[in-house]
C-alpha positions as CSV (number, residue, x, y, z in Angstrom):
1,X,111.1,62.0,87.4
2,X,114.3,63.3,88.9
3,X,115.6,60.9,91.8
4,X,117.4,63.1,94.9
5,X,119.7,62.8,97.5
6,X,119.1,65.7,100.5
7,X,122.0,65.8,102.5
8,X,122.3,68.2,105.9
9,X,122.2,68.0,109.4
10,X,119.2,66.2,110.1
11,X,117.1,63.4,112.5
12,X,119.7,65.0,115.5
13,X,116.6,66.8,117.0
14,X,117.5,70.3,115.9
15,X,114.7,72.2,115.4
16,X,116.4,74.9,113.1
17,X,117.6,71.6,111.2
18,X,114.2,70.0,111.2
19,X,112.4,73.2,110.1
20,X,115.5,73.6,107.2
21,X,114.4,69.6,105.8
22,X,110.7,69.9,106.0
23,X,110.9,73.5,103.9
24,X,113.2,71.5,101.1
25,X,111.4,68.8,101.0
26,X,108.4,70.9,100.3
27,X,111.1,72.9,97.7
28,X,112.0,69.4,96.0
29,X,107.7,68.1,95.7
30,X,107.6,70.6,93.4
31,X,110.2,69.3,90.6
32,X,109.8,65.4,92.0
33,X,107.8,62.6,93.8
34,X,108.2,62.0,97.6
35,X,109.1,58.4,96.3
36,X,111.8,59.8,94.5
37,X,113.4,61.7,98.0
38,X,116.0,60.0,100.0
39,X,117.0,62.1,103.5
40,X,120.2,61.2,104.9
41,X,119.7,61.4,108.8
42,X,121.2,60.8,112.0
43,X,117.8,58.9,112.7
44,X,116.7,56.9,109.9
45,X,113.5,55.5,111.1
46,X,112.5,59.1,113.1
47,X,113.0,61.1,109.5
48,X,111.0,58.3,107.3
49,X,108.6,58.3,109.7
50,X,108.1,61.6,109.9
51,X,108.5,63.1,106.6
52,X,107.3,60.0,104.6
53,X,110.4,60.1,102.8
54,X,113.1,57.3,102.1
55,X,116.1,57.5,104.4
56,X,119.5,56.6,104.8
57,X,121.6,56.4,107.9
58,X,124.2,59.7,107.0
59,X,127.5,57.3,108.2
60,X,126.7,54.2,105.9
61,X,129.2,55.3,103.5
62,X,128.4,52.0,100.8
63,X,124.1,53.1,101.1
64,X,125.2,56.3,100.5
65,X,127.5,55.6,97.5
66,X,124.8,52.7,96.1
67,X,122.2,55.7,96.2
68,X,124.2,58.5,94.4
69,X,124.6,55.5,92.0
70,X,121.0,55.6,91.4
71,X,120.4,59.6,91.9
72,X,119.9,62.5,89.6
73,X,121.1,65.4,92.2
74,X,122.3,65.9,95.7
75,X,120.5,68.9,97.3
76,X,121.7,70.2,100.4
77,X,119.3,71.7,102.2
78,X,120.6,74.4,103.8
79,X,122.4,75.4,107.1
80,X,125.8,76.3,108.3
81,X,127.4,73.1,106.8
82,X,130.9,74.2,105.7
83,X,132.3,75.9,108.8
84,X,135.1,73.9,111.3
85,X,134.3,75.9,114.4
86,X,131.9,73.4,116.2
87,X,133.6,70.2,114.7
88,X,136.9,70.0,112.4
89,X,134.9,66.7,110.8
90,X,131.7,67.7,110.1
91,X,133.1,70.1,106.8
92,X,134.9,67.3,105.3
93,X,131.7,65.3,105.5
94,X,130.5,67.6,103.2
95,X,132.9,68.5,101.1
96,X,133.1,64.4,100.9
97,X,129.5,64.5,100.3
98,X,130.2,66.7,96.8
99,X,133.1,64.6,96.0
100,X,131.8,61.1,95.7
101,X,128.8,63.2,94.1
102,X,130.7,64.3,91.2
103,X,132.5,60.7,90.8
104,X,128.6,58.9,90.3
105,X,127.4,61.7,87.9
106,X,124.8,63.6,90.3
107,X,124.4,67.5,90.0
108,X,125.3,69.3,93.2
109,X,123.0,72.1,94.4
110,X,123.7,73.6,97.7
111,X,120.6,75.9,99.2
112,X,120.7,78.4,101.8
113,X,124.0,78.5,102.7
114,X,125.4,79.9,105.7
115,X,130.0,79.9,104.9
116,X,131.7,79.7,107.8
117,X,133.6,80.5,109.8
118,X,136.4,78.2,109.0
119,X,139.4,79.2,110.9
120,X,141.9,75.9,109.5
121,X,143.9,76.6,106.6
122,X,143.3,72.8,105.8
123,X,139.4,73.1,105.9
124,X,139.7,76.5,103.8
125,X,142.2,74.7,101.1
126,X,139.5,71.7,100.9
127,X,136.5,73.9,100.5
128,X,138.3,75.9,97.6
129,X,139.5,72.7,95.9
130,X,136.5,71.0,96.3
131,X,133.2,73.7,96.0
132,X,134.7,74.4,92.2
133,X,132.4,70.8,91.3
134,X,129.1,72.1,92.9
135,X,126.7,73.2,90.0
136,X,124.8,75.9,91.7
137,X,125.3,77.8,95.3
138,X,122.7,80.0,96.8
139,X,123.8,81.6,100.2
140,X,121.4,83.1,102.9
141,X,124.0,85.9,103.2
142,X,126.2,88.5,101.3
143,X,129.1,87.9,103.1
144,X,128.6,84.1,102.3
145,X,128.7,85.3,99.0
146,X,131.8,87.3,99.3
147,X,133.2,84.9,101.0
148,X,132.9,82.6,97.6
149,X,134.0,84.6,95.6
150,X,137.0,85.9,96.9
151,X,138.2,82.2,97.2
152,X,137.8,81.6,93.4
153,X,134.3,80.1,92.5
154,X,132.6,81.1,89.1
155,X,130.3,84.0,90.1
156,X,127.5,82.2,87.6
157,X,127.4,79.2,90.2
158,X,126.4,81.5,93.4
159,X,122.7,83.0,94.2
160,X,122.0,85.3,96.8
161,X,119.2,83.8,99.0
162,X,117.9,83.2,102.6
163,X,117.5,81.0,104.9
164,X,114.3,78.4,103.5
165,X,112.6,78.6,107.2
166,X,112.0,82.1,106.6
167,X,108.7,80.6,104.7
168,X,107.7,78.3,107.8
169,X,103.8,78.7,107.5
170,X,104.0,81.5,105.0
171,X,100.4,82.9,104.7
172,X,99.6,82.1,108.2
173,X,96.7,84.9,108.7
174,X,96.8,85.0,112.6
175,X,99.6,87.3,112.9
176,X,97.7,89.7,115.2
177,X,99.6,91.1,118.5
178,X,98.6,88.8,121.2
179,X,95.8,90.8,123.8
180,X,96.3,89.8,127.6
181,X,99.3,89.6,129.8
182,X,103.0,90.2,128.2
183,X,104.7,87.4,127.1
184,X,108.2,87.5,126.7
185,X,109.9,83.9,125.2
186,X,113.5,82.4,125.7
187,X,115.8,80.3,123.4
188,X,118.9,80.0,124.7
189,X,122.4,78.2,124.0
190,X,125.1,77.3,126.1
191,X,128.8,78.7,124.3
192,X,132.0,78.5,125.9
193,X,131.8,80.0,129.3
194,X,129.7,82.7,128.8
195,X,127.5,82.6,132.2
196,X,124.2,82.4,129.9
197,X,121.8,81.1,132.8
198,X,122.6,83.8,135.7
199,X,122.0,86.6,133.3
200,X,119.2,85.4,131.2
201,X,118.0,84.9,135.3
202,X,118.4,88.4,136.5
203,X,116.4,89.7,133.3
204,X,113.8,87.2,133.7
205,X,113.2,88.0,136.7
206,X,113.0,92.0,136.5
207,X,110.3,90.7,134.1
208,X,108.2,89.2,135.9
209,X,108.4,91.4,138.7
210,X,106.7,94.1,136.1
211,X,103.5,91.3,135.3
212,X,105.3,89.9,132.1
213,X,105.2,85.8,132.1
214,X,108.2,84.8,130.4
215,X,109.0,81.0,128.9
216,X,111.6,79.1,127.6
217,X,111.6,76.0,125.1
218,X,114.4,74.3,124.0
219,X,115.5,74.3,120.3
220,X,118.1,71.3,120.4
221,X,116.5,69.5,123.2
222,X,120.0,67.6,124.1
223,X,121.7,70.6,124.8
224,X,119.0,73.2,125.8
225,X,117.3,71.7,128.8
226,X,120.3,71.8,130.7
227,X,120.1,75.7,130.2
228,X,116.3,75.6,131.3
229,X,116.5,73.2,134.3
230,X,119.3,76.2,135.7
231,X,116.8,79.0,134.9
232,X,114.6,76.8,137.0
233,X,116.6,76.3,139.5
234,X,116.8,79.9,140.1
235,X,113.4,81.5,139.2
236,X,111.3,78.3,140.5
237,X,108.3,78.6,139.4
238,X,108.1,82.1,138.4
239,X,108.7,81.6,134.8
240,X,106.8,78.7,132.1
241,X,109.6,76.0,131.4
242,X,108.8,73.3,128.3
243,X,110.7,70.5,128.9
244,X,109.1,68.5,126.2
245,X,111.1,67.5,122.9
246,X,108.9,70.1,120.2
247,X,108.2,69.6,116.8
248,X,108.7,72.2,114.4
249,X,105.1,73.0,115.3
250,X,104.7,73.3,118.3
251,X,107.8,76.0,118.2
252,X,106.1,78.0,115.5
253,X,102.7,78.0,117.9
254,X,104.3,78.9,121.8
255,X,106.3,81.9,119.7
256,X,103.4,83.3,117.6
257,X,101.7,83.8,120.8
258,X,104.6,86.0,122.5
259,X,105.1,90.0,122.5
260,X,108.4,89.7,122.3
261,X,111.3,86.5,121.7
262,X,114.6,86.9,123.2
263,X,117.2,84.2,121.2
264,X,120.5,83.0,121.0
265,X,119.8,80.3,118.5
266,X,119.1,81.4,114.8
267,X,116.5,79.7,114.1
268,X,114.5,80.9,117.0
269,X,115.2,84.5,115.7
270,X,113.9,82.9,112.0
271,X,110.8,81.1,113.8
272,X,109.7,84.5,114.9
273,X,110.4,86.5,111.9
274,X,108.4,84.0,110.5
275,X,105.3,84.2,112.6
276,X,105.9,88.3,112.9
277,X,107.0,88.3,116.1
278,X,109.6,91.2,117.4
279,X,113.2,89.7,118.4
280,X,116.2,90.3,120.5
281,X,119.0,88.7,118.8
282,X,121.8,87.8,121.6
283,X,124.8,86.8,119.3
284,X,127.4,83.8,119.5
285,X,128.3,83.9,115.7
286,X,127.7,85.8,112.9
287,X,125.2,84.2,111.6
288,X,122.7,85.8,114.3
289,X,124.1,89.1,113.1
290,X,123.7,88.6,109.5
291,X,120.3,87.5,110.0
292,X,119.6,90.3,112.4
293,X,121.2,92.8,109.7
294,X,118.7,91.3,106.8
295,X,115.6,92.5,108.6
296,X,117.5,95.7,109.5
297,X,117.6,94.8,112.9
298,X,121.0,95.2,115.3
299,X,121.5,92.4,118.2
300,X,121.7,93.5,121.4
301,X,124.5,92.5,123.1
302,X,127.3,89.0,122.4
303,X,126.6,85.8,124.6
304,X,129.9,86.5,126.0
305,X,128.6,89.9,127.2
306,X,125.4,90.1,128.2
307,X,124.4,93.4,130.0
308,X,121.5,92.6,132.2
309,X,120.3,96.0,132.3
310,X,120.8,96.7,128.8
311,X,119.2,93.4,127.5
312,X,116.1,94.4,129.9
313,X,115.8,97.6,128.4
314,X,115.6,96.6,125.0
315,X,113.0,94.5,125.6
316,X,111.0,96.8,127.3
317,X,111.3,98.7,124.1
318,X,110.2,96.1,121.6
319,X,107.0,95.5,124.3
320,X,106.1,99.3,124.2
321,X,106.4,99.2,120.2
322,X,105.4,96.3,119.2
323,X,102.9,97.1,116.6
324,X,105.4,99.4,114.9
325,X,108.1,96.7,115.2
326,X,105.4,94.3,113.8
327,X,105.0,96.2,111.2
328,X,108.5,97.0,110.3
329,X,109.2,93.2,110.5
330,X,106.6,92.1,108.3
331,X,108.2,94.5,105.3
332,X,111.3,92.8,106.1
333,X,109.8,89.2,106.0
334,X,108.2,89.8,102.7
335,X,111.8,91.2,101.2
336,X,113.7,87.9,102.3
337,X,110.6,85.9,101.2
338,X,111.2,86.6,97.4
339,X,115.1,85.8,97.7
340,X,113.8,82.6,98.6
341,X,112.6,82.0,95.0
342,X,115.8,81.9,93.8
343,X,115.8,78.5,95.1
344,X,112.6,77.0,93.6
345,X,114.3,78.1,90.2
346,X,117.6,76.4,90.5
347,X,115.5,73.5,91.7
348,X,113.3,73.3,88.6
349,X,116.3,74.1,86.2
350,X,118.4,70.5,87.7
């Protein structure tokens, strides 16, 4: 039985990161033994605990080298892991990661991978000299793709994909419209100095004023709930407000039961692809539009320009056709859901 390393950006509370290691973990049963998994996560005791997996704390450099010593494979999981716009040290983690990798003899498989962007011409150099020793690639975009290839790597090493949370409770049967009063759901970010809370406000509020009970939950509880407790401080308690850290779960289960999700974070927008739900995509990186584009949906506006009246109004639109944009979606789903099997067959092939 194959022994492996899964490396990504996990036990840091991210739901879109949780969602991404419980679907390769579920990926990597099929070729292995739980035993036989080791996560590296920001929380040791939180991952093993949850997962039932063997851990490693991702900074302990000598447990990490003593278990590559030991391993068959690293496997990143998936996730936006080489880009240097929210930190210039996270990519050479990674690009570490591969390295010492190589030097102990594991194979390096990288799922579901969202390049970039990586503005340093350091970082770019790096991931060119480096992503040459990975053994297989698969990307959750074309432009990822592109991306590889125009910087060198052997064309037989990269996979188009998608993103492995696209399968979050894949054959879930209760993916009927809602009945009752409209519900619209939030999941915001905070970026740069885009006034996110004000506007997200205003449109909240036009909402409810026309009977629709809108909600927001927080994706990456540390930085989200600041977000909410400003909504709240200016819609009170006209709006539903979950202030609760969410599993993956519990996610999944308040979206399903919306009309309509209104996000900023990507996997928001994946979480209600997943359960069937119609989206607005409100963009801070092009990620959201890529994802957006794979279902043949457009966003609606950039975080740093939201139009109030605009943003409303698409909404609106998704509420009064929903069961055609249910429909449309599903289609969609289904086509990104077979991409996906490109990754059970790398795995299997290790």
């Amino acid at each position: 039985m194959k022994k492996i390393l899964l490396a990504g950006y996990y036990g840091f509370g991210n739901l879109g990161d949780e969602a991404i290691l419980e679907m390769a973990i579920n990926q990597i049963l099929e070729i292995t033994d739980r035993k036989n998994i080791t996560v590296l996560s920001g929380n040791k005791e939180a991952t093993k605990n949850k997962y039932d997996v063997n851990t490693i704390d991702r900074y302990n450099v000598f447990s990490i080298f003593y278990r590559l010593v030991k391993s068959d494979a690293i496997v990143f999981g998936g996730g936006s892991l080489l880009q240097d716009i929210t930190s210039k040290r996270s990519i050479y983690y990674y690009l570490f990661l591969i390295r010492i990798a190589k030097i102990t003899g594991n194979k390096v498989i990288m799922l579901s991978q969202g390049i970039g962007p990586i503005v340093s011409k350091k970082s770019k150099r790096a991931v060119e000299s480096t992503l040459g020793m990975v053994d297989y690639i698969t990307v959750r975009d074309k432009h990822s793709k592109e991306f590889l290839e125009g910087i060198g790597m052997d064309k037989n090493k990269i996979f188009l994909s998608t993103d492995p949370v696209i399968n979050l409770h894949d054959g879930d049967a209760s993916y009927a419209a809602p009945t009752g009063k409209k519900k619209v759901c939030f999941s915001l970010r905070n970026w740069k100095n885009a006034d996110v809370s004000d506007k997200i406000s205003q449109v909240a509020q036009r909402l409810t004023e026309n009977g629709i009970e809108c909600c927001f939950i927080p994706f990456y509880y540390n930085e989200d709930l600041e977000l909410i407790h400003e909504v709240e401080k200016n819609m009170g308690d006209r709006a539903v407000y979950y202030k609760e850290r969410l599993t993956t779960n519990d996610a999944y289960d308040i979206i399903k039961e919306m009309n309509v999700l209104v996000g900023v974070r990507l996997h928001s927008l994946i979480f209600a692809a997943a359960a069937n739900v119609p989206f607005v995509a409100v963009s801070y990186d092009h990620k959201v539009d890529h994802f957006a584009n794979s279902v043949n949906m457009k966003v609606a506006c950039s975080i740093d320009n939201i139009d109030v009246n605009m943003l409303y109004s698409e909404i609106i639109d998704k509420i009064n056709n929903e069961e055609s944009e249910r429909t449309k979606l599903s289609a969609n789903v289904e086509n990104l859901r077979e991409l996906i099997k490109i990754n059970n067959k790398i795995l299997k092939e290790i």
